[in-house]
C-alpha positions in Angstrom: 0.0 0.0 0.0 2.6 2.6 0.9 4.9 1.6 -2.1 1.6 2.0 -4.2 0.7 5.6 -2.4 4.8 6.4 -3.2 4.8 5.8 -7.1 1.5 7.6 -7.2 2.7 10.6 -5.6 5.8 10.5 -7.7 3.9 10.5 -10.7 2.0 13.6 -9.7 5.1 15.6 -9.2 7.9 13.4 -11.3 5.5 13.6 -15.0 4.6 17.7 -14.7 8.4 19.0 -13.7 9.9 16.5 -16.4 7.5 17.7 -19.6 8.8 21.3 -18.4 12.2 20.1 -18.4 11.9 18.8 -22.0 10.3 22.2 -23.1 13.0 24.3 -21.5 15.6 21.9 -23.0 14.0 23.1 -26.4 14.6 26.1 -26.1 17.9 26.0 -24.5 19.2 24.3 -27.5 18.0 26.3 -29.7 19.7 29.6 -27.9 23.1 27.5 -27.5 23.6 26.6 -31.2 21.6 29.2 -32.5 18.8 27.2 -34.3 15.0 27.8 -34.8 12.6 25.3 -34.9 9.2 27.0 -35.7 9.4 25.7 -39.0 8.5 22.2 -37.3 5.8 23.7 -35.6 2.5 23.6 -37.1 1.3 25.0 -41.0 -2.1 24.0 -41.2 -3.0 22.0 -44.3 0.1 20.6 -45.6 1.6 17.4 -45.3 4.4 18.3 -44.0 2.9 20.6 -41.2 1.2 17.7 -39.9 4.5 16.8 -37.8 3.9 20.1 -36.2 0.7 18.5 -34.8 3.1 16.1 -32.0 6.0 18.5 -32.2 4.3 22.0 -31.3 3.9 21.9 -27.8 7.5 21.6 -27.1 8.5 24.4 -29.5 8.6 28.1 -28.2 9.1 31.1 -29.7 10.6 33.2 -26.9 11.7 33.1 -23.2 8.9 35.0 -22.9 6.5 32.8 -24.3 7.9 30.2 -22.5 7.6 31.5 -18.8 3.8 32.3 -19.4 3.5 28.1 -20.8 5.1 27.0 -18.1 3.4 27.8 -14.7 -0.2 26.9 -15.7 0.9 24.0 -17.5 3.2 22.9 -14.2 0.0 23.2 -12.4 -2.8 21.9 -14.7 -0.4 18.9 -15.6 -0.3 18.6 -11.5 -4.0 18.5 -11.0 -4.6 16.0 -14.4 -2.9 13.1 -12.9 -3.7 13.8 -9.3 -7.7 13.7 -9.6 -7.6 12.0 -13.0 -4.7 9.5 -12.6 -6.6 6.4 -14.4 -7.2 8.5 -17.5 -4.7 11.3 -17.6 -1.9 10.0 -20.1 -5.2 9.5 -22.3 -6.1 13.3 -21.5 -2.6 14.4 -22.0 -1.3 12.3 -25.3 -5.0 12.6 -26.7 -4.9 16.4 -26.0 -2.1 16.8 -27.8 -2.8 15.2 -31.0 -6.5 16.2 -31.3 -6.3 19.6 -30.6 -2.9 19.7 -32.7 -5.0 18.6 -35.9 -8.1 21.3 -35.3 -5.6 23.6 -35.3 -3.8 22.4 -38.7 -7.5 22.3 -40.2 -8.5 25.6 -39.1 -5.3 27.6 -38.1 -4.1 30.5 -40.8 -1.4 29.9 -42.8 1.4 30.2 -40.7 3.7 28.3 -38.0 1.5 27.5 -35.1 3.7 26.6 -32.1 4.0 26.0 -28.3 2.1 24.1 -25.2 -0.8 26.6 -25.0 -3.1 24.6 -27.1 -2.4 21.7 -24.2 -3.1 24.3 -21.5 -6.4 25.2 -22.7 -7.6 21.4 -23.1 -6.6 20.8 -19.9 -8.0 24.0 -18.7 -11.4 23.6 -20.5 -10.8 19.5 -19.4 -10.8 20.6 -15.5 -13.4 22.7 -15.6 -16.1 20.9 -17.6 -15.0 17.6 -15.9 -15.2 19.1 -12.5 -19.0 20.4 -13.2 -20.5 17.1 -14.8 -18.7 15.1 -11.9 -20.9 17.2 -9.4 -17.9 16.3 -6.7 -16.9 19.2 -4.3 -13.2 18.8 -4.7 -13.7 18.5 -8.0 -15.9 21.1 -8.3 -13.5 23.5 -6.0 -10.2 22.9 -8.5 -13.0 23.7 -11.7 -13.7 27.2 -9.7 -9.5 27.6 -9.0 -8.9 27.0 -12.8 -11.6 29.8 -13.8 -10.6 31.9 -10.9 -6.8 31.9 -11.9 -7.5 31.3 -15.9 -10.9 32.8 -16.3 -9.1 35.3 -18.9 -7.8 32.9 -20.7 -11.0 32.5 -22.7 -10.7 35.5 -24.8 -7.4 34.0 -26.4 -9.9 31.9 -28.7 -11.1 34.4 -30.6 -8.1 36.9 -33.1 -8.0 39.6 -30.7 -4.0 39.9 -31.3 -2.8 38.6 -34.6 0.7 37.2 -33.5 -1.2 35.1 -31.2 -2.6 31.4 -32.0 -6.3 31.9 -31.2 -6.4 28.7 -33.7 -5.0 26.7 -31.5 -6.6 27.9 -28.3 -10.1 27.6 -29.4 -8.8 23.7 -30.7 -7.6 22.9 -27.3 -11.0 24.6 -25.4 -13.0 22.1 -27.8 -11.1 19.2 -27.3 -11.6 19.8 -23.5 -15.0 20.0 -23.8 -15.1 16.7 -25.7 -12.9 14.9 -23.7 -15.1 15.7 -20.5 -18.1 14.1 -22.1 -16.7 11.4 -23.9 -14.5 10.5 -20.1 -17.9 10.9 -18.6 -18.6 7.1 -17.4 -15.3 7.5 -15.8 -16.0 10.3 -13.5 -14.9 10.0 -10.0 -18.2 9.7 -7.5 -18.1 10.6 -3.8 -17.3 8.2 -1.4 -20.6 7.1 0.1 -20.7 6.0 4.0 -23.3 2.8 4.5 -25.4 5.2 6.2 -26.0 6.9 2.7 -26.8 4.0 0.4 -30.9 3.6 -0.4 -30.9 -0.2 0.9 -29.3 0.7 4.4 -31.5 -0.7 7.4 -30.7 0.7 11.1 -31.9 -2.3 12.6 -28.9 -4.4 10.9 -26.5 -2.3 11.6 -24.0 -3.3 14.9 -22.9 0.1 16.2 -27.1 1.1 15.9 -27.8 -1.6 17.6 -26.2 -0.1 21.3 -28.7 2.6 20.9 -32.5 2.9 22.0 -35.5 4.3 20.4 -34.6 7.3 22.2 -30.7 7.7 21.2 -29.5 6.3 25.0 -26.6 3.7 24.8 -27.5 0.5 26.0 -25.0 -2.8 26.6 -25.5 -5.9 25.1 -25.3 -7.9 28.1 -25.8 -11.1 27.5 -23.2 -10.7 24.5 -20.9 -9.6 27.5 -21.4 -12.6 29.6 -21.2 -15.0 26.9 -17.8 -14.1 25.9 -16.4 -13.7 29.3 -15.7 -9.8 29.6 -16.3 -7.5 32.4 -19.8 -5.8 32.6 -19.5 -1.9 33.5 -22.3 -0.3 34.6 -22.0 3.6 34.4 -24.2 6.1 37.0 -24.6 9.7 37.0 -26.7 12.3 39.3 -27.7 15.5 37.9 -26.5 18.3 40.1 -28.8 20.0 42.2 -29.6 23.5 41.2 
C-alpha cells in the first residue's frame, strides 16, 4: 500500500516537472547553437505541417512565451494526474494530438507553435469535468482553474494577430469533448453505508447499542457469553 501511495505521488510531481524540463531543454538548445525550430511547428493543411501537430507543444518562440506556458501548465499537468490519474496520459497524449489537428484544419497559414493549445484542453478539461462530476473537490479545482485562468478565454477568438487563437479555441474544444466522452469514468463521492438507499438501522451493529430514544444501551448477555467484564456507568444531575 505505501509503495503504491509512493509511485502515485511521484507521478503527480515526477510527469509535470519532467515535460517542463523537455520544453526548456527546447529552447535551450536552440539559444546554445543558434537554431530555430518553428518551421517544425504547425502549418495548417500541408503534409508536411502535420508533424507540427506532436511536435508543437515543445517548441517556443521566446523566453517570454515560454515562462507564461510554463506555470499553468506545471499546475494543470499537476492537477490532471492527481484527480484524474486512471485517464490522464489518455487526456494528456489525446490532447495533444487532437487539438494539434483542429488547429492544422483551421489555423491560418502560418507556424502555429508552443504548449498553450495543451493548456487550454486541460483547462477547459478541468473545468467541464469538474462540473459534470458534481464532486466538491472537483468542483472547488474547476472554480481555481476559472478563478486563476478565467481570462484565458478571450485567447480563442483573433484579438491579437501574432497570437494562436487557432489553437486555443482547438484545445477549449477538445476539453469540452474529452469531458463528455471520459464521462462514465468520472470520480463519485465516497458514500458511508449510512448513505446507500438499501441501508437498514436495525442491521446495523454500532445502531444496535442505541435505543429508540438515542440512550446507549450494553448488550449484556453478549458480555457474559464471551467472558468480559460488565461496566455499569451512573450519574446524578446536580442540584440547582
Amino acid at each position: 500500500m505505501k509503495h503504491q501511495h509512493f509511485k502515485f505521488t511521484t507521478g503527480v510531481i515526477v510527469y509535470p516537472i519532467f515535460f517542463v524540463l523537455i520544453i526548456w531543454s527546447v529552447l535551450s538548445f536552440e539559444v546554445r547553437f543558434n537554431v530555430n525550430f518553428n518551421e517544425y511547428g504547425i502549418y495548417p493543411l500541408t503534409f508536411k505541417g502535420l508533424r507540427g501537430v506532436f511536435l508543437s507543444p515543445f517548441i517556443h518562440g521566446s523566453i517570454e512565451h515560454l515562462y507564461h506556458n510554463t506555470v499553468p501548465l506545471f499546475v494543470l499537468t499537476m492537477a490532471l494526474f492527481y484527480f484524474y490519474r486512471h485517464i490522464a496520459w489518455k487526456v494528456f497524449v489525446l490532447g495533444i494530438i487532437v487539438s494539434g489537428f483542429l488547429t492544422w484544419c483551421i489555423g491560418r497559414p502560418s507556424y502555429h507553435i508552443g504548449a498553450s493549445g495543451l493548456i487550454y484542453v486541460l483547462v477547459s478539461f478541468t473545468f467541464f469535468k469538474g462540473v459534470f462530476a458534481k464532486h466538491y473537490r472537483l468542483i472547488a479545482l474547476s472554480l481555481l482553474v476559472v478563478f486563476l485562468y478565467g481570462s484565458m478565454i478571450w485567447y480563442v477568438v483573433p484579438i491579437e494577430e501574432n497570437i494562436s487563437w487557432e489553437g486555443h479555441l482547438s484545445g477549449l474544444i477538445t476539453g469540452f469533448l474529452f469531458a463528455l466522452f471520459f464521462k462514465k469514468k468520472i470520480a463519485k463521492p465516497k458514500k458511508f453505508d449510512w448513505e446507500e438507499e438499501h441501508f437498514n438501522e436495525e442491521d446495523d451493529p454500532f445502531l444496535k447499542h442505541f435505543d429508540e430514544d438515542g440512550n446507549f444501551i450494553e448488550n449484556i448477555d453478549e458480555d457474559e457469553e464471551k467472558g468480559n467484564p460488565i461496566i455499569n456507568y451512573t450519574y446524578k444531575e446536580k442540584d440547582n
